[in-house]
N, C-alpha and C positions, 0 to 999 in steps of 0.2 A: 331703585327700590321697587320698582311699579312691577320687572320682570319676576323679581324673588316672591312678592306679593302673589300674583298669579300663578307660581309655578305653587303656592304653599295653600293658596287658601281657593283660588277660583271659582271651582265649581263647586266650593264649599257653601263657599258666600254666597253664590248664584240661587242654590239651593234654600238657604235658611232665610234668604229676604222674599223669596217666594211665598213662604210660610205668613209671613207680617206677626211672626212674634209677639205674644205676649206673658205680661207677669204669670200667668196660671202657667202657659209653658213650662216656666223656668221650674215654679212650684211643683208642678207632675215629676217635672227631672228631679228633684231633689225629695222627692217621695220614694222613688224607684230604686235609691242606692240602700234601701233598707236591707236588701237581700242581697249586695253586694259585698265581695269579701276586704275588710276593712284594711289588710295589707296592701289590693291593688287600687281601690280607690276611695279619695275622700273630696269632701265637701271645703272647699277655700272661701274665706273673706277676704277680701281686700277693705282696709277701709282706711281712711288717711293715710295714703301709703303706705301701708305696715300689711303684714301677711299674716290671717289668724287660722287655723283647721278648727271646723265646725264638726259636732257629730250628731244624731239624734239621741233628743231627749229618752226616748224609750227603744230600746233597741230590738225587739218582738219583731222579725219580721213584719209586711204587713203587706197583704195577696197583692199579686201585680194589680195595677190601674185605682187600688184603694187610696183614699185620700184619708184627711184626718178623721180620725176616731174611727179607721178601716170603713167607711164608709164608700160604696164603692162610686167611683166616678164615670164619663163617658168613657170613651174609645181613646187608645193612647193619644190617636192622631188628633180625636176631638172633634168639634165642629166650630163653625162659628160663632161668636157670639156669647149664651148664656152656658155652654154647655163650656165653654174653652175657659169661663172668668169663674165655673165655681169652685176650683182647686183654691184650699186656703195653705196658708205656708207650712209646714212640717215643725213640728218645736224642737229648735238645734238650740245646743249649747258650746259651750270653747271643749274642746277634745282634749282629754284626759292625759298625765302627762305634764311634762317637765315645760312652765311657759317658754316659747321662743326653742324648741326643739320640733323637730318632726314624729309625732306621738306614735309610740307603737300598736303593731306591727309596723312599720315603715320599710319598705322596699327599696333598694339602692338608689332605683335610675329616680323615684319620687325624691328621697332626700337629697340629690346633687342639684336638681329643678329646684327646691325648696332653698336651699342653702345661698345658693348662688345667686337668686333674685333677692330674696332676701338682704343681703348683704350690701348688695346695689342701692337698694332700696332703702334701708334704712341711711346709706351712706347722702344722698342725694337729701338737702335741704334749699326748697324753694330762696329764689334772690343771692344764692351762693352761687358764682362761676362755676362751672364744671365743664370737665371734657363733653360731654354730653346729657343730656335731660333723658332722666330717668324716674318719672312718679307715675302713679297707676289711676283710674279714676276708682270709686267705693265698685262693686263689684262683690257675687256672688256665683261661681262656678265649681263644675264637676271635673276633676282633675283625672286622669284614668292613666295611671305607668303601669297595667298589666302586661306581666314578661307569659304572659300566656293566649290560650285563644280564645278567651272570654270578649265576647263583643258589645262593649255595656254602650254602646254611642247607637246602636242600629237601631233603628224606628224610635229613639226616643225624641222625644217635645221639644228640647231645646239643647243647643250642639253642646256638647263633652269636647276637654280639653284632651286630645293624647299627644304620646311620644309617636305612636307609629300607627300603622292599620294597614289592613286588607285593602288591595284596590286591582281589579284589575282589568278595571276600563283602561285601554291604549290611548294616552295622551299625546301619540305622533299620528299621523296621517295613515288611515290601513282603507284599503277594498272591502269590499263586500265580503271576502271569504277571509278577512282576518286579516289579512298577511302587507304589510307595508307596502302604502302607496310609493314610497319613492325607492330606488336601488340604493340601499345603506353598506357601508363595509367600516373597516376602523378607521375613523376621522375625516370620512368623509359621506355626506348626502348626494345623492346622483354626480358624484365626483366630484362634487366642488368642496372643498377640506371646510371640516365643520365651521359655524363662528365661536367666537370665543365670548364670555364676558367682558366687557371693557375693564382695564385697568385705569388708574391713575398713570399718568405720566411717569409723575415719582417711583411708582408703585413696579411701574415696568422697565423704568432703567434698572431701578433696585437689584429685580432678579434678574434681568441683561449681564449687569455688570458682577453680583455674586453669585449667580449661580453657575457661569458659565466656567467651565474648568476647574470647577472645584470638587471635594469631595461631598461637603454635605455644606447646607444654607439651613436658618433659620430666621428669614426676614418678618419676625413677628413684629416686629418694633414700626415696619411700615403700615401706613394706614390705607387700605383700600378703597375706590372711590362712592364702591357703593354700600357701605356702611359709614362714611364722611357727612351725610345729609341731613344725621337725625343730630350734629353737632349745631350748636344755635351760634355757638364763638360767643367769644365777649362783647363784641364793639355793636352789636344789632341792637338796632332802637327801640324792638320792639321790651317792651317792659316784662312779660310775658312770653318767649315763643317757645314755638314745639312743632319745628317743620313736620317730624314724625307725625302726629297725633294727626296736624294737615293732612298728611299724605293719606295714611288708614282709610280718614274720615271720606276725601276724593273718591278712593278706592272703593271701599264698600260703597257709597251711595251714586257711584259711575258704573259701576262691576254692569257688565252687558249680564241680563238677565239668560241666555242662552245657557245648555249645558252640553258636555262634550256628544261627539256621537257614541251611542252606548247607554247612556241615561235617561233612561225613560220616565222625565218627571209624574205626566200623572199613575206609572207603575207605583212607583217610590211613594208618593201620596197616597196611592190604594193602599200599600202594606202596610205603611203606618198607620196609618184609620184603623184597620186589622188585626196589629201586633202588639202583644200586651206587653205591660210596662218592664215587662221582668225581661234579666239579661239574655242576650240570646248567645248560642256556641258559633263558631265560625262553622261546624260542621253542617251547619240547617242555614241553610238560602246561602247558597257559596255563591251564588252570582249578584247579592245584592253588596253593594259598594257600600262602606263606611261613610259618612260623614260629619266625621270628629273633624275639629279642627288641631290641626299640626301643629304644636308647640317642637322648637329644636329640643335634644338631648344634651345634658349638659354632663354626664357622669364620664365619657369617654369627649375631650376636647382635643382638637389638633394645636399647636403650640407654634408651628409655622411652616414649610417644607423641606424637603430632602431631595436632593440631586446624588445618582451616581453614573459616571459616562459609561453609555450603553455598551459598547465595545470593552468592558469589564466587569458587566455583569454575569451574574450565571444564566446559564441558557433551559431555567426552570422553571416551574409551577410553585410558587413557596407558599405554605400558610402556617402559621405558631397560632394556638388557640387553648380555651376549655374544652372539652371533649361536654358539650353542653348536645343534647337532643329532642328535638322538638318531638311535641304529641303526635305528630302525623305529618309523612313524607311522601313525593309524588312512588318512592319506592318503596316505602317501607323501611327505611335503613336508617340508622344515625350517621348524618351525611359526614360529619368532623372522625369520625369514627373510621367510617368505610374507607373515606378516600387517606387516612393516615394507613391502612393496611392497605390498599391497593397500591401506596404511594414505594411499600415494599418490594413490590412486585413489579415495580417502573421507576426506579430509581434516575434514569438519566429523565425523567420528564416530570416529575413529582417531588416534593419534601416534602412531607404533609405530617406534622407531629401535633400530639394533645399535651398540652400541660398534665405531667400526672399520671399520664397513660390509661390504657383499660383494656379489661381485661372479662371476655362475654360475645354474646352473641351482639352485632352491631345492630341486629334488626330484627323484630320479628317476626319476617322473610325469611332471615336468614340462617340455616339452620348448624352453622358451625362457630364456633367461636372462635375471637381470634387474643392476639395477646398483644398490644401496643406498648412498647416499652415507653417512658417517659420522657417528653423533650423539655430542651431547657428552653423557658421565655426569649422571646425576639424584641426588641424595642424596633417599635416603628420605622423609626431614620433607619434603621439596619435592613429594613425590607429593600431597602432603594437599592440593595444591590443583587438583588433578584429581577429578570426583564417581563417576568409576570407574576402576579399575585392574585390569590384565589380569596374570593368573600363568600363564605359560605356558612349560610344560617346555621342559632342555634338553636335556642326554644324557642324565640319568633323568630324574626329578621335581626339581621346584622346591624350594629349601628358599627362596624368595624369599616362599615363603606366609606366610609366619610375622611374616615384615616389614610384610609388606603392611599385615597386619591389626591393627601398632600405627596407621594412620592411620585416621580419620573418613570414609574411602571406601567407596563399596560395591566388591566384591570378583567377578569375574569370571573365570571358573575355568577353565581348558580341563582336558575330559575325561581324565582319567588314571587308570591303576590304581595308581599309589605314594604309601604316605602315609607321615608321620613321626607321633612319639608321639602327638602331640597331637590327629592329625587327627580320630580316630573322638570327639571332643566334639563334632565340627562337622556336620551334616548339608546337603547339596547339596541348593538350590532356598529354605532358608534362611537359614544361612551366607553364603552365597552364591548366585551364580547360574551356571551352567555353560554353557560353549559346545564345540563340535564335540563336540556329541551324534549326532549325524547322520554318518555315514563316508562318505556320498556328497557330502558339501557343504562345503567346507572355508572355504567363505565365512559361515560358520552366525552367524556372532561377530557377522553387522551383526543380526544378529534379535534374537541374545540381548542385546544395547545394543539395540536397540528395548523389550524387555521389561524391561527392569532401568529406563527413562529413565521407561517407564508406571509400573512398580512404586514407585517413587521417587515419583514428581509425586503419583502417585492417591493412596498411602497414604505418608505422610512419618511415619508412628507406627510402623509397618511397617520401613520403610528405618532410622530410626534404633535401632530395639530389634537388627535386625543387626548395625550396627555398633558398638553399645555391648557385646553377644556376643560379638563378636571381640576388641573390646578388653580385653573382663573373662579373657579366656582368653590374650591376650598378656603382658598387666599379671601375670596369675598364672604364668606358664609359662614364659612366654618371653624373660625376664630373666634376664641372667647368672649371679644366684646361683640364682633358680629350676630354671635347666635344670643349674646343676651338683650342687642338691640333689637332683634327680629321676633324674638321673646316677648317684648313688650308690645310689639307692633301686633302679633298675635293677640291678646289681651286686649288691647285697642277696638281690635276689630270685633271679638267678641263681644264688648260692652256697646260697640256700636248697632250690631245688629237687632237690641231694644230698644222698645219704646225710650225715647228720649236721651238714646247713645247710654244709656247707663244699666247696666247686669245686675243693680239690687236692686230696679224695683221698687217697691217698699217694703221691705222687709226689714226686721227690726230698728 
């Protein structure tokens, strides 16, 4: 747990305990979302276990850094002391709407998070057995599923929950001039074949014994050993336990206070002193890092893995998607777009189709239009018999990554700065392999399947220690109860990092 912890939260935590948090914090952060658009994010209670959406009592905007009665307050970042405690709370009430629904607007990737804890939650009654303990402590937090480049977590007072964000401090080892400390290729670090996650015993004869020579596996049913931990079992004497809660609690108040190289705490501290409450765009301070804390995605879950023997796969670039486009591209193109018509045009190296098709200019860069006829949907397990598979953003980052990587393919990445929890396990060039590195060349993706098809053929020790990488981190992670234990353990920490481990406060 302590690996996934640190790849999800690290220099999250590092960052927000630095701070020493307090109540007014939280208060300034739930002032701020006044001018926030109520589809991408809302305000959560947690209280006896139950999950409420709060909204503001008056909905008037009210000018960044203003407190109640627009009254205006210090510096977002604040100071210490009297300036940081005169924030009084905001006056919220239960959000309008159907009780025990996700009130509208409600966004996809918000209502599958909501549903889904939910459910848990409610199902989970204290002194009843259960496969594993699942209750929240009371709690008040800022939930942000923006499928856009709205940055409501940057310089604000107290951390915001997301699904994803901007990051693009390098969490492996690089030199001075950027560029990796160690010689990386697929699946292996200065030649030694990556490590992998530990499995369970069980866990890894399982797929020994079903995955080997078969068409396709779905070993959902196995338990992974690092989502095994937050199980208390029946027979434990404690009256009470919650190794998980344990664990967080270790976690956060151990967490080495350091932050990676690239992070310039007293920078980040200057700006926030500086930066008014209101949301900022990714376009303005592209080099400053998010630090929301990463809740998993629950709207697209992996179900278990897919095996197809490599020597009868197709020798391709496969990708089935929405022909979805992000606000802004290292090219300027709609990358799902371009690369389905380029993939016209390279047929023995590409499939690259859109649900739907389309039909326009794919960018505009670009001054011709093209006309993408329509593909039919791919299901996941059916990717596994393609020997590369492309993840390539839509309107932010992909959460398609995470699917990918239950199949036996190698994984081909287009350049992006957004990751979800999981990501900083994975390192580019071993993980994976990356394309449109290059900003002048939007064609880069036939090179990078040039080297991925070398990498593959020359070293197949190589190509499969990647793939077996990715699997041991979807098999651990990326399963539905995985990412709703990891869910909670997010939450955890969150409430941890206040005064007295708890996220309300006093508030109502």
């Amino acid at each position: 747990m302590g690996q996934i912890l640190e790849a999800a939260l690290g220099p999250e935590v590092a960052y927000w305990r630095s701070l020493n948090l307090t109540c007014a914090d939280l208060a300034q952060t739930l002032w701020s979302t006044r001018a926030a658009q109520p589809d991408n994010v809302k305000i959560v209670l947690i209280r006896k276990s139950r999950w409420y959406f709060l909204e503001h009592a008056h909905t008037r905007p009210a000018a960044a850094g203003a407190g109640p009665g627009g009254n205006e307050t210090k510096g977002d970042g604040g100071s210490a002391g009297e300036a940081r405690d005169a924030v009084a709370w905001p006056p919220l009430k239960p959000a309008s709407g159907k009780p025990g629904s996700c009130p509208n607007p409600c966004h996809g990737q918000l209502g599958s998070v909501y549903s889904k804890i939910r459910r848990v939650l409610k199902r989970f009654k204290p002194g009843v057995p259960h496969r594993y303990r699942y209750d929240l402590p009371d709690m008040v937090f800022v939930l942000n599923t923006a499928d856009n480049e709205r940055r409501y977590g940057l310089y604000s007072r107290a951390p915001i929950i997301s699904l994803l964000k901007t990051w693009r401090v390098p969490w492996w080892p690089t030199r001075d001039d950027g560029s990796p400390a160690a010689n990386l290729s697929l699946g292996r670090v200065d030649g030694r074949l990556v490590e992998q996650i530990k499995l369970s015993p069980t866990f890894r004869q399982h797929l020994d014994e079903k995955l080997r020579g078969t068409i396709f596996a779905s070993p959902s049913s196995a338990t992974p050993s690092n989502t095994s931990s937050p199980d208390p079992g029946p027979s434990t004497p404690d009256p009470d336990p919650d190794p998980l809660r344990d664990t967080v609690r270790r976690f956060v108040s151990r967490r080495s206070p350091s932050l990676p190289p690239g992070l310039d705490l007293p920078a980040l501290l200057a700006g926030r002193a500086n930066a008014s409450a209101a949301p900022q765009r990714s376009a303005v301070r592209k080099g400053v890092p998010d630090m929301d804390l990463l809740i998993p995605t629950l709207y697209f879950v992996a179900n278990g893995l897919a095996y197809y023997p490599w020597d009868k796969k197709r020798d391709i670039a496969f990708f089935r998607g929405t022909p979805y486009c992000p606000f802004s591209s290292p090219h300027g193109l709609c990358p799902r777009v371009f690369l389905a018509d380029l993939s016209r045009r390279h047929p023995g190296a590409l499939d690259v189709g859109v649900v739907g098709g389309y039909r326009g200019r794919p960018g505009p860069k670009h001054k011709e239009e093209v006309d993408v006829p329509p593909a039919t949907p791919t299901p996941i397990r059916d990717h596994a018999r393609y020997r590369y598979l492309l993840n390539i953003d839509g309107i932010t980052g992909s959460t398609r990554m995470g699917l990918l990587m239950t199949t036996n393919s190698v994984v081909l990445k287009g350049r992006s700065p957004y990751i979800e929890f999981y990501s900083r396990l994975q390192t580019p060039g071993v993980h994976y392999l990356e394309y449109w590195k290059n900003p002048k060349d939007p064609q880069d993706v036939l090179q990078t399947l040039q080297e991925a098809r070398a990498a593959a053929e020359g070293d197949p020790e190589g190509r499969e220690a990647a793939i077996a990488a990715n699997q041991a981190i979807a098999a651990s992670y990326l399963l539905i109860r995985s990412k709703l234990i990891l869910a909670r353990a997010v939450l955890l920490a969150y409430a941890q990092l206040f005064p007295g481990g708890s996220g309300t406060c006093s508030w109502g």
